[in-house]
C-alpha angles and dihedrals in degrees: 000000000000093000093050085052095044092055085038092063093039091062093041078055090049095050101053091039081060093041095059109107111247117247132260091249100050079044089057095039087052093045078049102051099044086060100042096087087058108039109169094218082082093083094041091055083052091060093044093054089054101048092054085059101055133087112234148130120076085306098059093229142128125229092245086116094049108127096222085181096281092064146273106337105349103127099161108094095016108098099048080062093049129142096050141134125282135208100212106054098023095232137101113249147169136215098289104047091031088060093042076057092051090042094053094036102045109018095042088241121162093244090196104044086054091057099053082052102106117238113286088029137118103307093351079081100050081044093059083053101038084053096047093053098043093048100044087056080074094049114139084016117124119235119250116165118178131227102194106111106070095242091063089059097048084045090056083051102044089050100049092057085052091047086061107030110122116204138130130073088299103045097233142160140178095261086057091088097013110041102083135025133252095056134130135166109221093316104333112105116222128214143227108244096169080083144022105298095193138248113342100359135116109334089016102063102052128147107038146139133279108226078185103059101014098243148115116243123196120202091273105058084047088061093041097065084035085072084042083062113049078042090240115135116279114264123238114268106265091000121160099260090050085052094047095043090059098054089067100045093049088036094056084042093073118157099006126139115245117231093177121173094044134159140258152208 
């Protein structure tokens, strides 16, 4: 009898254990994870790929000869050391603003009038590819900016102040949703960015594309509804604080694998 009772109450156990509705978080991770096999950045990083490759813009050239940091051309293992310093034009930069230099530069392009174009717009939209190609030949590479040059680290500085500054209606920061762990917002978990999150999350899983709104958004769209969010101005496309901004978080980032692009809700 005991031992019929015993079983009786394992399988009661079982059962509940089974029962019990999965979290918001496990759901996320399964929608996810269905998705994952046909990630439409794919056909975003294709694009990019062949844009790099043709020749366009008033000078009739391709980006193939684009220093991305590593030299002319070598696109595998840059974008897991961007933002950093460059030579040329004497400013630390990262993808976006590095490839508005090579359009200009080498394609004969308008740089800032590219930048005043809104997202999923003109060359806003070759930008979204250019960027998911570039950054999904890192993929699986850990992330290692330097701060050697002077200007990286003023940059790291610069960005962390921005990172807490707390302004707006609503007094908000960054750090407001990223500065400590254990937040979400509805089902969306937040990270913590003050530190390094891990493999493929925060700074390590941008760009990526918006199940939600169908679209591929660089860094520095992230950052731009970011500011949306907090009800703060937009920030300029590929400004300084967005820069900076992105030299502590990659920074922080360290050692992360890049799962970039990844996909989103």
């Amino acid at each position: 009898m005991r031992l019929i009772l015993t079983l009786g109450c394992l399988l009661v156990a079982a059962g509940a254990a089974q029962a019990q509705p999965k979290s918001a978080l496990e759901g996320i991770a399964e929608y996810r994870a269905m998705l994952a096999d046909g990630n439409p950045a794919e056909l975003f990083e294709a694009k990019g790929e062949e844009l790099w490759k043709t020749r366009r813009g008033p000078k009739n050239a391709s980006l193939e000869r684009c220093d991305l940091g590593k030299g002319p051309g070598v696109v595998k293992g840059s974008f897991v050391e961007l933002p950093r310093w460059f030579a040329d034009t004497g400013k630390v930069q990262d993808l976006e603003s590095r490839l508005l230099s090579c359009m200009e530069r080498l394609q004969g392009f308008d740089a800032a009038a590219i930048a005043r174009t809104p997202f999923g717009k003109g060359e806003q939209v070759h930008l979204e590819g250019l960027t998911a190609w570039i950054s999904g030949e890192s993929r699986g590479q850990r992330f290692n900016l330097s701060q050697v040059h002077a200007d990286e680290r003023t940059m790291f500085e610069i960005g962390k102040r921005a990172f807490f500054y707390r302004s707006g209606p609503h007094d908000f920061s960054c750090a407001s949703c990223h500065g400590e762990s254990g937040k979400r917002i509805r089902m969306q978990d937040l990270p913590e960015l003050t530190k390094n999150p891990g493999d493929g999350i925060g700074f390590a899983a941008w760009p990526a594309y918006r199940v939600s709104s169908g679209e591929m958004w660089s860094m520095q769209r992230r950052l731009n509804d970011c500011f949306r969010q907090q009800r703060f101005p937009y920030p300029g496309y590929a400004s300084d604080v967005t820069i900076a901004l992105g030299v502590y978080m990659g920074v922080n980032a360290k050692g992360a694998e890049s799962i970039a692009p990844a996909l989103k809700r």
